[in-house]
C-alpha positions in Angstrom: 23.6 8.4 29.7 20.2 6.9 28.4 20.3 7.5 24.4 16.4 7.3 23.9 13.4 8.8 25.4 10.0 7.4 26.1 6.4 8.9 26.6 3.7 7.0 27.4 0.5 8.6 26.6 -1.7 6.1 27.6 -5.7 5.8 26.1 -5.5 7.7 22.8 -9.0 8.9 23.8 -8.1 10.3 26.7 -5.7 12.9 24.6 -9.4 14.5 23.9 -9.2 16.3 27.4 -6.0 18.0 26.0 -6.4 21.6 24.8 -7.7 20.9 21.2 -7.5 17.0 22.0 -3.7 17.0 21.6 -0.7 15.8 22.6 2.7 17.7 21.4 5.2 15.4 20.8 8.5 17.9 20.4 9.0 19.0 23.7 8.3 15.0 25.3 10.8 13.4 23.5 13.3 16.3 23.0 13.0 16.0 19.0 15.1 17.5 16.3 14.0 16.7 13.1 10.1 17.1 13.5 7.1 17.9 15.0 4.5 15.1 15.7 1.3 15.6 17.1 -1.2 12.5 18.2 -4.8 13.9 18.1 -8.5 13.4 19.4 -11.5 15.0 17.4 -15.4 13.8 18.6 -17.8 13.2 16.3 -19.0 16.0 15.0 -16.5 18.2 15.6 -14.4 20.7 13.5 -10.2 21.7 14.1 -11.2 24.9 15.6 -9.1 26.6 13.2 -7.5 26.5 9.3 -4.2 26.5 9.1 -1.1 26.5 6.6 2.4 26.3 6.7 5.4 29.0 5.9 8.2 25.5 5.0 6.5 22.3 7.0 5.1 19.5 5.1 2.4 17.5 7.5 1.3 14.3 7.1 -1.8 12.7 8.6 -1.6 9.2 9.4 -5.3 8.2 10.4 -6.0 5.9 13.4 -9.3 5.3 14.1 -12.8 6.8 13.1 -14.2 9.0 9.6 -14.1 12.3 8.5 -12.7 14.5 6.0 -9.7 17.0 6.0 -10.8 20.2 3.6 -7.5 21.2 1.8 -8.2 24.7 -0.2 -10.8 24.0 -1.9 -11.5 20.1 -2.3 -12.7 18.3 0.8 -10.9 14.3 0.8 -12.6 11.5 2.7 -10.3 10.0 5.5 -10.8 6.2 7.6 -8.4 4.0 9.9 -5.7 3.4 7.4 -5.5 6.9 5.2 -2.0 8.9 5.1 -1.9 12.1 3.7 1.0 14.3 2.7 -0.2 18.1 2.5 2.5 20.6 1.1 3.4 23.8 2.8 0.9 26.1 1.1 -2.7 24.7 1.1 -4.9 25.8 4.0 -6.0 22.7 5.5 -9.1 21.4 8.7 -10.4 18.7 9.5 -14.2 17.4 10.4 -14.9 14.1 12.3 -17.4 12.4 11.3 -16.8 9.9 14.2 -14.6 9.6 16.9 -11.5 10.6 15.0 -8.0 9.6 15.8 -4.4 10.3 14.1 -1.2 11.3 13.5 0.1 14.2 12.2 4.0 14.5 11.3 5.3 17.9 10.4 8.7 18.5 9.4 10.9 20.8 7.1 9.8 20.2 2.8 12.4 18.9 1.0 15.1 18.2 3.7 15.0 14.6 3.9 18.8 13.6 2.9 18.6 9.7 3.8 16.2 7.3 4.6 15.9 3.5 5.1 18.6 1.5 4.7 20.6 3.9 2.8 20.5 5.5 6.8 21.3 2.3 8.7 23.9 0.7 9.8 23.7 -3.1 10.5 24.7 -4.4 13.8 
């Protein structure tokens, strides 16, 4: 029995001809402990809706392009290189300013139990 699973998405860009320019990562790779989603928004173009969670943190890891996400109330500038951690409770959407790519990681708010090293075991 294989103990991993791979998905090859291939061009980012490409995910754009998904419906709403994304690619579910859950049901791919079987997971357990998450949801990730890797995204496409054009230029120009708004997350056609606003969203918030019941007990999921997200966080948006940003790839390629500019925009901004609007969370409640306050609109924050994202680039290649910005992460974001939004709690449960804020409504939250996104604008691209460009060609927009990214990651976003939703899983359960405070259920992490182990991380790093303290989760390893050396080999």
């Amino acid at each position: 029995m294989q103990n991993y699973i791979q998905k090859d998405l291939g061009n980012l860009a490409n995910i754009i001809n998904n419906e709403h320019g994304k690619a579910f990562l859950k049901d791919e790779l079987q997971l357990t402990s998450c949801e990730i989603s890797v995204n496409v928004l054009p230029a120009g173009a708004k997350l056609p809706f606003s969203h918030k969670h019941k007990q999921n943190e997200e966080i948006y890891i940003f790839l390629k392009g500019t925009g901004a996400m609007n969370l409640d109330d306050k609109q924050v500038d994202v680039q290649e290189g910005t992460c974001i951690k939004v709690l449960p409770k804020p409504s939250r959407t996104i604008v691209a300013k460009t060609d927009l790519q990214y990651i976003c990681i939703q899983a359960k708010a405070d259920s992490l139990e182990q991380w790093g090293m303290s989760d390893a075991v050396l080999c």
